[in-house]
N, C-alpha and C positions, 0 to 999 in steps of 0.2 A: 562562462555564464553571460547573458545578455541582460542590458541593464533593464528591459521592459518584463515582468514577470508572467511568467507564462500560466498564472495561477492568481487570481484576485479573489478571495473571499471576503465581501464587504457586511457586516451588519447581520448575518443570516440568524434566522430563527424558526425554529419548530418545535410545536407542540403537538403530543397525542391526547387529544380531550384536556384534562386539566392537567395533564404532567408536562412542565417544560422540557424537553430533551439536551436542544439545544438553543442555546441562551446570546444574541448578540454579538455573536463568534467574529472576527477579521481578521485575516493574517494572509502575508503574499509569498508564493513561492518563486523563486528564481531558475531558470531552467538550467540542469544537471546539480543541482541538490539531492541530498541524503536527508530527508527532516523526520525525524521522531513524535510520534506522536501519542502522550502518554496518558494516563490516570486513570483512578479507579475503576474495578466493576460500575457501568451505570454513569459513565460519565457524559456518555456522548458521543464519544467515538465512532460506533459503529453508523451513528445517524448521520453523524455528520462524512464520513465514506460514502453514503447511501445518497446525501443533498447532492455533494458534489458529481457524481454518477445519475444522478434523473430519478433512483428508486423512489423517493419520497419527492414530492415537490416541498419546497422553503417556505413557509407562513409569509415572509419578509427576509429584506437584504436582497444582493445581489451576487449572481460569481461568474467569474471573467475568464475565457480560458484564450489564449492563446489573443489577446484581444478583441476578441467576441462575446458579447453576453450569452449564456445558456442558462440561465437559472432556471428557464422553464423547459429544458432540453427531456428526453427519452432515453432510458439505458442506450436503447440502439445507436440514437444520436451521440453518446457521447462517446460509446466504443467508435465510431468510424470518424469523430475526431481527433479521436487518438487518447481519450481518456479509458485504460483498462484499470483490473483489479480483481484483486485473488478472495476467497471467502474464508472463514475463520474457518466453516465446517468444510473441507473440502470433499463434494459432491458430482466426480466424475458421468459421465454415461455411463453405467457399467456393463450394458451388454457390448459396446463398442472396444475397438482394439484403439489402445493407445495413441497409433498415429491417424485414426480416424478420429479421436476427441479433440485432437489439434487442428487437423483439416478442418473441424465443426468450427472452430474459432476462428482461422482463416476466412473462412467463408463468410462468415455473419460480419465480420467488419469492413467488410468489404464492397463495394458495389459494382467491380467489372471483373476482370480474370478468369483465367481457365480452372477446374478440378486440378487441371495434371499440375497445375503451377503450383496452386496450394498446394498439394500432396508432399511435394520438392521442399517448397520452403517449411514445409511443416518438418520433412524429414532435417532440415537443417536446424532445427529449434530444439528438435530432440536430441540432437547432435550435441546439440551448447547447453541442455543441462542434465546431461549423461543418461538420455531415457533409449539410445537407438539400439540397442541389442533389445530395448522388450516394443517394438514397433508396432508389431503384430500381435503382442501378447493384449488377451482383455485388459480392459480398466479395472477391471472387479478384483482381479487378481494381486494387482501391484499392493505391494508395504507403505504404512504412512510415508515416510521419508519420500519414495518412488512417487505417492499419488501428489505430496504438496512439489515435487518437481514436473509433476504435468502439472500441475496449476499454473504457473509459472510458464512451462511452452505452451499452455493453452494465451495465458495471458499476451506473447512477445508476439504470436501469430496473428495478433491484432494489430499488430506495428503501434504501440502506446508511443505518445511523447511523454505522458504522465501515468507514475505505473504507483496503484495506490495497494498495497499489501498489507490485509487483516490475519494480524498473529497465525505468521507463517511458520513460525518455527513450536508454537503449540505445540506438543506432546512427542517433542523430537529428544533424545538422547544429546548432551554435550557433543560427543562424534558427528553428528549431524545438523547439529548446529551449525557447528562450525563448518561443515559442506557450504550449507545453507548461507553463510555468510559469504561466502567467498564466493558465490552464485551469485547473491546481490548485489558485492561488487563488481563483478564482470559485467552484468547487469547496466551499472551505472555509468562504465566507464565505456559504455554505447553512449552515451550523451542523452537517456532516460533519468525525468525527475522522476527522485520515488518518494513517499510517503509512508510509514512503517507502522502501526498498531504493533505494539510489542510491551511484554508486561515483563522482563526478562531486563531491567535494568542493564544489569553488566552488557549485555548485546547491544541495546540501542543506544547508549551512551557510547560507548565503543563505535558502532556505525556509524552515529549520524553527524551531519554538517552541523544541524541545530534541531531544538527540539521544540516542540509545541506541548501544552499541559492543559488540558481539559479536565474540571471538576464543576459538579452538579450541571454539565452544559457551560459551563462560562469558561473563556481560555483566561488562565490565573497568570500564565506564564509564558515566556515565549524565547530563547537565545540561543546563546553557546551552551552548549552540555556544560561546564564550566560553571558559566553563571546561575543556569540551572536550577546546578547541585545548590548553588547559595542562596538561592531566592527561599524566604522562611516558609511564606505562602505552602510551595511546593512541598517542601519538607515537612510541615506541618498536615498538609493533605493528602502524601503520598508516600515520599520517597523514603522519610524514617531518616534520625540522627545521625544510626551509624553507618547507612550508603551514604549520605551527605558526606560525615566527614572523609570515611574516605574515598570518595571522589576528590575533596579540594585536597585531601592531600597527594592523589595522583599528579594532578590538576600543579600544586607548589613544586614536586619533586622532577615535573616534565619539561 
């Protein structure tokens, strides 16, 4: 990790008409972090995904990426910075065949290179999150599990520094979860920051470097999964007594 963070969110805020969404949010990410990012239905989360990516512009504040201001950046621009990201609903092409949804991502984050070259590294993306035996096969076709892993090679086809991921593992089975994890760490261990939306406790405590906690739009919380667990704040707005305690007692006995 480098000591300059490749992520500054300073002071940001938005509101939709009279509902704050998100509330005077800050917090810096450091490059090849795991950070968690939690709290209730309606917290903010998904808006503040959206700031950081261009979909909504910021009422206020400012966010840093890579040491460049983009606060008032464009999806487009911030994908061909290197900022990607997966959707909670995942919404492939579906008339298109699998390594043509990738090639789609390829391309768009892009500004020079050849088709055949996408094509290539696309087919190498399906490669790394086990999609190249259905290549050819439609999007419409594949199983949840199959579509939220072309999400993911749609995502790397964009060559992310920063790869922000909305409840990827949503309506997965344990078995595929756990794929799913072990994706994300390969993932990581490309030297990609990730960010996690994940309501699955046991998972993202388990993943992450540290965690961030979003309630009513305000970040209440912010550390080691660890400390976390101990902050009352959180416990009191989320996490519940008995994931608290035992976390700290994982947390005592590790």
């Amino acid at each position: 990790m480098t000591n300059q963070p490749i992520l500054k969110v300073t002071s940001v805020a938005r509101n939709f008409g009279g509902i704050v969404a998100v509330r005077d949010v800050s917090f810096e990410l450091a490059a090849g972090e795991i950070v968690g990012l939690i709290g209730p239905n309606g917290a903010g989360k998904t808006t503040l995904i959206n700031l950081i990516t261009g979909v909504y512009p910021a009422n206020s504040g400012s966010i840093v990426f890579d040491g460049a201001d983009v606060t008032g950046q464009k999806p487009f621009q911030a994908a061909r910075r290197g900022i990607a990201r997966t959707f909670q609903i995942v919404q492939p092409f579906p008339e298109m065949t699998v390594l043509q949804n990738v090639t789609a991502g390829a391309l768009f984050a892009r500004q020079s290179g050849s088709i055949t070259d996408a094509v290539e590294e696309s087919r190498e993306h399906l490669k790394f999150v086990g999609l190249a035996d259905l290549a050819e096969t439609p999007a419409a076709s594949l199983t949840l599990p199959n579509r939220k892993r072309l999400e993911l090679a749609k995502s790397l086809a964009m060559r992310p520094r920063l790869l922000l991921l909305d409840e990827v593992n949503a309506g997965l089975n344990p078995t595929e979860i756990s794929g799913a994890l072990d994706l994300i760490r390969d993932i990581s261990a490309r030297g990609i920051t990730i960010v996690i939306i994940e309501h699955l406790m046991k998972v993202v405590f388990s993943l992450s470097h540290r965690i961030l906690v979003l309630h009513h739009g305000e970040l209440i919380s912010g550390g080691l999964p660890n400390e976390v667990a101990k902050d009352e704040r959180v416990v009191e707005a989320y996490l519940g007594s008995k994931f608290a305690e035992r976390q700290r007692s994982l947390s005592n006995n590790g």
